[in-house]
C-alpha positions in Angstrom: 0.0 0.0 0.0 1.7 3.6 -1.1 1.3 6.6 1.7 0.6 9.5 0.7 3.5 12.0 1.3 3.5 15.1 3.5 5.3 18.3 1.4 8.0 17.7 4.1 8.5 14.1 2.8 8.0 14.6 -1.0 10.7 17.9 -0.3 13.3 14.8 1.4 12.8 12.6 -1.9 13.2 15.2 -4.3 16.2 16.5 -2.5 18.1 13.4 -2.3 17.5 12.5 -6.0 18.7 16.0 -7.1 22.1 14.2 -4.7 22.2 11.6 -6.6 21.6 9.6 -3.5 19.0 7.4 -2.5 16.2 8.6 0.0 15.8 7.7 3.5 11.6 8.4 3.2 8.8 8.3 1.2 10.5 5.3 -1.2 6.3 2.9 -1.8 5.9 6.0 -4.0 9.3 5.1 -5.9 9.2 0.9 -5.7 8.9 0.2 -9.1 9.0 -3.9 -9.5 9.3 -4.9 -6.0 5.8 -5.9 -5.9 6.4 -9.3 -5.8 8.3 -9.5 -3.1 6.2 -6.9 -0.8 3.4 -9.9 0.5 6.1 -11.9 1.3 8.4 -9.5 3.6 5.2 -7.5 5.0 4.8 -11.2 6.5 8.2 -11.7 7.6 8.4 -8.6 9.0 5.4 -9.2 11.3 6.8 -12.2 12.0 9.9 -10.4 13.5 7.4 -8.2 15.6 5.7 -11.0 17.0 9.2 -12.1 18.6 10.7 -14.3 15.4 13.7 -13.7 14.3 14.3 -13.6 10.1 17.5 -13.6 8.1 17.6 -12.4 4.5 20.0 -12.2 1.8 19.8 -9.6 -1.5 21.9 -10.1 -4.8 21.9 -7.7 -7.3 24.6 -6.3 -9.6 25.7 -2.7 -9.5 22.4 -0.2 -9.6 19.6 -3.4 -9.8 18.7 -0.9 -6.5 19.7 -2.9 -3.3 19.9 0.2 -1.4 16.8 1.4 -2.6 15.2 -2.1 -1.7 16.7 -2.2 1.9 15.6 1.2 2.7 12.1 0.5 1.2 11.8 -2.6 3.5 12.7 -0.3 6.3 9.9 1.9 5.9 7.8 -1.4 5.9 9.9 -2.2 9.2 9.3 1.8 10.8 5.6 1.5 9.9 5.4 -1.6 12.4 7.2 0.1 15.2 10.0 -1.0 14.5 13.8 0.2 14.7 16.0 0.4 11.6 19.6 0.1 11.5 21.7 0.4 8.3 25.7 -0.6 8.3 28.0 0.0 5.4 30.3 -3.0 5.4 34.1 -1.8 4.9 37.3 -3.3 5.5 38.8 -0.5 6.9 35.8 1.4 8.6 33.7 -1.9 9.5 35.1 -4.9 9.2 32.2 -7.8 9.7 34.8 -9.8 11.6 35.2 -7.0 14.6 31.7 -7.5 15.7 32.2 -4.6 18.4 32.8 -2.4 15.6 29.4 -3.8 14.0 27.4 -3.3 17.3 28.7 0.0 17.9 28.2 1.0 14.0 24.1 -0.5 14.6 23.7 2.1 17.5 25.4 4.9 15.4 22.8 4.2 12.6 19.7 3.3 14.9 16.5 5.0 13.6 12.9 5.3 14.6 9.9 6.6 13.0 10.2 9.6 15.3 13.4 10.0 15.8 16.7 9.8 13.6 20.4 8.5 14.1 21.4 7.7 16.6 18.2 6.8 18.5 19.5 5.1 21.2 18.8 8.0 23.9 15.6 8.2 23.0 14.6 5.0 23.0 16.6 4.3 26.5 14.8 7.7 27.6 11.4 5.7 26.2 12.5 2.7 28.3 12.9 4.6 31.8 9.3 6.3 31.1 7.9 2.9 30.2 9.1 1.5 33.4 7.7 4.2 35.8 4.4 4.1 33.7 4.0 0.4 34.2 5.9 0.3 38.3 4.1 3.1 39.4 6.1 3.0 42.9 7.9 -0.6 42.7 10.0 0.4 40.2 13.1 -1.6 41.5 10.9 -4.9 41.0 10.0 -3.9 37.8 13.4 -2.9 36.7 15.0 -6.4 38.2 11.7 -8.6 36.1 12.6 -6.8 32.7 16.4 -7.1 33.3 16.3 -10.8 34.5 17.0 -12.1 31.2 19.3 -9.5 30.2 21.3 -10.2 33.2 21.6 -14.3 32.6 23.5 -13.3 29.5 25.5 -10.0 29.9 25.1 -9.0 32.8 27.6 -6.1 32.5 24.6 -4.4 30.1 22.2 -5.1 32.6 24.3 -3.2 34.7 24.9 -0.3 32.5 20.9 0.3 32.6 20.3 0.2 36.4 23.4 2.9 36.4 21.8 4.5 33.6 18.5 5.0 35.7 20.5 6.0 38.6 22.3 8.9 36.4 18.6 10.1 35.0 17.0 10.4 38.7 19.8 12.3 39.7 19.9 14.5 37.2 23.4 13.7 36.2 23.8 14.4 33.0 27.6 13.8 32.0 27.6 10.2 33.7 24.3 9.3 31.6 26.0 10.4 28.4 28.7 8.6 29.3 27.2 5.1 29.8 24.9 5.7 26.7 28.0 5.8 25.0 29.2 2.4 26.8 25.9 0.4 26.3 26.4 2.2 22.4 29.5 0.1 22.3 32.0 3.0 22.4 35.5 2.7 22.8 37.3 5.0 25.9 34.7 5.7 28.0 35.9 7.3 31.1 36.7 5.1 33.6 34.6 7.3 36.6 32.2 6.3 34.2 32.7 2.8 34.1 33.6 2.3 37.4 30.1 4.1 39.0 28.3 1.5 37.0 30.5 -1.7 37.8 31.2 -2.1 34.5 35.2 -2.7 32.8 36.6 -2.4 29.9 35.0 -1.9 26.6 32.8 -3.6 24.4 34.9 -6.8 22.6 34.5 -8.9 19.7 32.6 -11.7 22.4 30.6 -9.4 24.0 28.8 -8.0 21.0 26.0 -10.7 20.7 25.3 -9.9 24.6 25.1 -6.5 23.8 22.9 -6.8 20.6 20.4 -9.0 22.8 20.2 -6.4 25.6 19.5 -3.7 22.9 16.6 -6.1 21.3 15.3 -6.0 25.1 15.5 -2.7 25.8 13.6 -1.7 22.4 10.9 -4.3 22.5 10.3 -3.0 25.9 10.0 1.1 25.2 7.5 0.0 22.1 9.8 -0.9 19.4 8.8 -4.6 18.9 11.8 -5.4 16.7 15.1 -4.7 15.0 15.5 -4.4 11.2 19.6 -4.6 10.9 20.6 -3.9 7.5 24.7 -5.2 6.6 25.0 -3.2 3.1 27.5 -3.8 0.4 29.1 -7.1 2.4 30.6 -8.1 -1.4 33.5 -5.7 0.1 34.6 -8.6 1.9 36.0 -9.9 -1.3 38.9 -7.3 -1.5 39.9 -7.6 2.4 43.2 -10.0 2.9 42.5 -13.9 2.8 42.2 -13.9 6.6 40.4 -11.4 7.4 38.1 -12.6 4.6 37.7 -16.1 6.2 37.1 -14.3 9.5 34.4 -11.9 8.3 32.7 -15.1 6.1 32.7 -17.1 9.8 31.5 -13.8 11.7 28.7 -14.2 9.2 27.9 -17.4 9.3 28.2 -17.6 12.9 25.6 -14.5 13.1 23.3 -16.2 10.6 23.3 -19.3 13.3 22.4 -17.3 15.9 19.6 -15.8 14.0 18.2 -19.5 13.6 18.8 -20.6 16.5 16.5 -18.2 18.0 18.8 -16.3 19.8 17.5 -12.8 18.7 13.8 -12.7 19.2 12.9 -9.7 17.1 15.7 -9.4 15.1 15.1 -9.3 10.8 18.7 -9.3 9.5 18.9 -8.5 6.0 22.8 -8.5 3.7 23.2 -6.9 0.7 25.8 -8.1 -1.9 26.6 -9.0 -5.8 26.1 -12.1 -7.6 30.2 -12.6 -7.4 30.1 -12.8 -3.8 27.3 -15.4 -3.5 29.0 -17.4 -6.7 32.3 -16.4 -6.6 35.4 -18.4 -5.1 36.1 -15.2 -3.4 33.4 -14.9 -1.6 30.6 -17.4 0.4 31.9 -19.9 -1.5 35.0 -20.0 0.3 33.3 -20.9 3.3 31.3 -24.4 2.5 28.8 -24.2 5.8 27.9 -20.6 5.0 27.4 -21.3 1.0 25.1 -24.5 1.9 22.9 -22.0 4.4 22.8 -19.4 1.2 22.3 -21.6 -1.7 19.2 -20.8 -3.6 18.6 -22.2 -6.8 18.4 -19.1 -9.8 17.9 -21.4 -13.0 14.8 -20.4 -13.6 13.3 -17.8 -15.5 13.3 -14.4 -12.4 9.5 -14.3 -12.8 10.1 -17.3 -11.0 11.7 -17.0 -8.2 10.8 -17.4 -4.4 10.7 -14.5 -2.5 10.6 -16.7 0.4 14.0 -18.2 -0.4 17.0 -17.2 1.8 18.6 -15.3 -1.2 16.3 -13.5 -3.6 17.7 -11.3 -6.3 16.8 -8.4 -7.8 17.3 -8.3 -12.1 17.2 -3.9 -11.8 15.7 -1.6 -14.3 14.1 -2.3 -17.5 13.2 0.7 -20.1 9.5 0.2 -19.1 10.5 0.7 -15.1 12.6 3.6 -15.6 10.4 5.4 -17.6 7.4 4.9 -15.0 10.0 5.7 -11.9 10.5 8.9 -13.7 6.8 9.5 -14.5 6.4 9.2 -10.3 9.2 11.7 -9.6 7.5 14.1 -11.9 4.4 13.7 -10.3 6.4 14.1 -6.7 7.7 17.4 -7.6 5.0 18.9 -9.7 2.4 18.5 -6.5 5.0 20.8 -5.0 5.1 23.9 -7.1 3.0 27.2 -8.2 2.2 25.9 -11.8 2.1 21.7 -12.0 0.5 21.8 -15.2 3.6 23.6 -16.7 5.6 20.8 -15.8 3.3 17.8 -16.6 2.6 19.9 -20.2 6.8 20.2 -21.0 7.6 16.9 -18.9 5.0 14.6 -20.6 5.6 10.8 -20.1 6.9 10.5 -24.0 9.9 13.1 -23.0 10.6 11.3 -19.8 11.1 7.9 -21.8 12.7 9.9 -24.1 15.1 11.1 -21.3 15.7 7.6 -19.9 17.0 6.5 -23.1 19.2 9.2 -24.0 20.9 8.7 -20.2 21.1 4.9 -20.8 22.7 5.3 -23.6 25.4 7.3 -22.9 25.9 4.7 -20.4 26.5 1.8 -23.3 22.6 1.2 -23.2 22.9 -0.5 -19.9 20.0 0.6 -18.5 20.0 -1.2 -14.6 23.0 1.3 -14.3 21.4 4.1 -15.6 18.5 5.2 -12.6 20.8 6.9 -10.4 21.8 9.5 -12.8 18.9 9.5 -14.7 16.5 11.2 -12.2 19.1 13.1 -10.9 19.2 14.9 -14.2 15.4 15.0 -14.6 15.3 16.8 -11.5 18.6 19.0 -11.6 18.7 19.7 -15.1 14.9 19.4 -16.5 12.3 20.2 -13.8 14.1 22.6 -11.7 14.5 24.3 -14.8 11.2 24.2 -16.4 10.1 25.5 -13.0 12.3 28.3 -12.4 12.8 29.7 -16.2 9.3 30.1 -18.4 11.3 30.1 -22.0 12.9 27.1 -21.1 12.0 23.9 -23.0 13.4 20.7 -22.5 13.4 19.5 -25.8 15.0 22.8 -27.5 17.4 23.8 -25.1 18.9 20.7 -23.5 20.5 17.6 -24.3 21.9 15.1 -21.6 25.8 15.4 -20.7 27.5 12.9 -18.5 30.5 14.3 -16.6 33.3 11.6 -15.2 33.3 13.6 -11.9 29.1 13.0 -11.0 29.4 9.4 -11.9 30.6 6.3 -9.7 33.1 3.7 -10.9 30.2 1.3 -12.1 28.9 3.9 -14.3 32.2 5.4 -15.7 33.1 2.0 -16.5 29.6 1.8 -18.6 29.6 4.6 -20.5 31.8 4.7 -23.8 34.1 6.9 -25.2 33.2 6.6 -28.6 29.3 6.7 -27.5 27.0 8.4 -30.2 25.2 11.5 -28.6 21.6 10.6 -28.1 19.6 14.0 -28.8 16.2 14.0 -27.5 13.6 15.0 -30.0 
């Protein structure tokens, strides 16, 4: 079901495509193709609220829009109540096999339908104010029922959040900072901090699971019935030294036990990465217990496949669905300014397939590459124009230009030197 968008939202979406980046809001109104898939992870995701735990794995080459799809399933998660929390694997910044770095990089990115990264303080804040409302004066009894668990299995967290209440009564701010920090999984917290809660040390590799169930608790219990954890671009792992490779691929398949196992009540786990890391020898494959727990058969025609497999895979743009995206983002932005019918009248639907062509083909006609910079040229360089200038028509005054420094790797390595220029009529 697409919601309509406030003018705040449909200002975020247009903004972002103008970037070149992908929105954080308002994507139903964008998600052309993923229909088949949306019965399937509307179910998983309740599901996860109703205290299952779900993993998931995307593949999808280079723009087939696995960012876009991970985003779009968090605003399916955020609509549930649930908190989202998006990690950019890296080698260098986030490596999958320091799971401390992980933990602390989920807290950084933690999001909530009211509130933005990070989140945690407000939902610990939520936490304390769901505690008094349900203890009314035996609060301590309360606190000890809803930490019992917590406690069996780190107790050092549980910890942290009796210290954390103590720091909030009395109104001592610099101590509560401190030991959001520590349950956050920072590094170098003070140690007056550390050593007013009973707590040592910082957060290690072993401790991380501990902490991640704590933080499943803590949400579930200030409204939040769930965790959508998002591990983006984990085909990185491919270019990372051969042991730290193996490492990360066992972190991984170590996490995706845990998820089965039931460890994570709560807890939808969803990794993004190409075909080469699912197939390749550089990749899951090296690891034969994680590529048996992946392995989905794709022989069939993609019309096919089974969104309720482990591994689905998105096949990206066609003509057709980059054409309609465009007709949407059109739509997005006309709603938004003093004369819509001048831009539906110069930016009819013929023009913006016209558009989408000319863009693909100065990317070698590879058109799953082309979405990115295609509506960030129908917004920066055709609507904002046709809105601001009333002489200016697209198809008299402009013809599309690719230059090297707005496009990524993937699509500099598309487009051709020796490309004919595609004039729009």
């Amino acid at each position: 079901m697409t919601t309509p968008l406030s003018p705040r939202r449909r200002r975020e979406v247009v903004n972002a495509l103008r970037r070149g980046t992908v929105p954080h809001n308002g994507l139903d109104v964008l998600a052309v193709g993923l229909d088949r898939f949306a019965a399937t992870m509307e179910a998983e995701l309740d599901g996860v609220t109703g205290g299952a735990a779900v993993f998931k794995a995307v593949r999808g080459e280079y723009g087939s829009g696995k960012t876009f799809f991970a985003r779009w399933l968090g605003e399916l998660a955020k609509q549930r109540g649930m908190a989202v929390a998006e990690v950019q694997i890296s080698e260098t910044e986030t490596p999958l096999h320091r799971l401390e770095t992980v933990y602390r990089r989920i807290c950084e990115s933690l999001q909530t339908a009211e509130f933005p990264p990070s989140a945690l303080r407000p939902v610990l804040d939520a936490w304390l104010f769901g505690l008094e409302q349900e203890a009314g004066e035996d609060i301590d009894a309360v606190l000890e029922r809803r930490l019992a668990a917590v406690s069996q299995t780190t107790p050092a967290f549980a910890a942290a959040l009796r210290a954390y209440r103590r720091a909030t009564q009395a109104g001592d701010s610099t101590i509560a900072e401190g030991l959001v920090a520590w349950l956050g999984g920072q590094p170098h917290v003070a140690a007056a901090v550390r050593r007013g809660a009973g707590v040592r040390g910082d957060l290690d590799h072993f401790g991380a699971f501990g902490f991640l169930q704590g933080l499943l608790t803590v949400l579930r219990d200030s409204g939040h019935p769930g965790l959508l954890l998002i591990l983006d671009e984990v085909e990185t792992l491919q270019r990372a030294r051969s042991d730290v490779r193996d490492k990360a691929l066992n972190s991984l398949r170590q996490l995706i036990d845990e998820v089965d196992s039931g460890r994570f009540p709560g807890l939808y786990l969803l990794i993004t990465g190409t075909p080469a890391f699912f197939e390749g020898t550089q990749g899951v494959q090296r690891l034969a217990p994680l590529a048996q727990r992946l392995a989905t058969d794709f022989t069939t025609d993609a019309r096919f496949d089974n969104p309720r497999a482990v591994q689905i895979r998105l096949v990206g743009f066609t003509r057709e669905a980059l054409r309609e995206v465009g007709v949407r983002v059109r739509d997005i932005y006309a709603s938004d300014v003093s004369d819509p019918t001048r831009i539906t009248n110069q930016v009819d639907d013929d023009y913006i397939g016209d558009l989408a062509l000319a863009v693909a083909g100065r990317l070698g006609g590879k058109v799953g590459v082309a979405p990115r910079l295609f509506l960030k040229k129908l917004i920066g360089d055709v609507l904002d124009r046709v809105d601001q200038f009333p002489d200016f028509d697209p198809r008299l005054h402009y013809s599309v230009l690719l230059n090297a420094a707005e496009m990524t790797d993937i699509e500099r390595n598309a487009a051709s030197a020796d490309e004919v220029a595609l004039d729009l009529p």
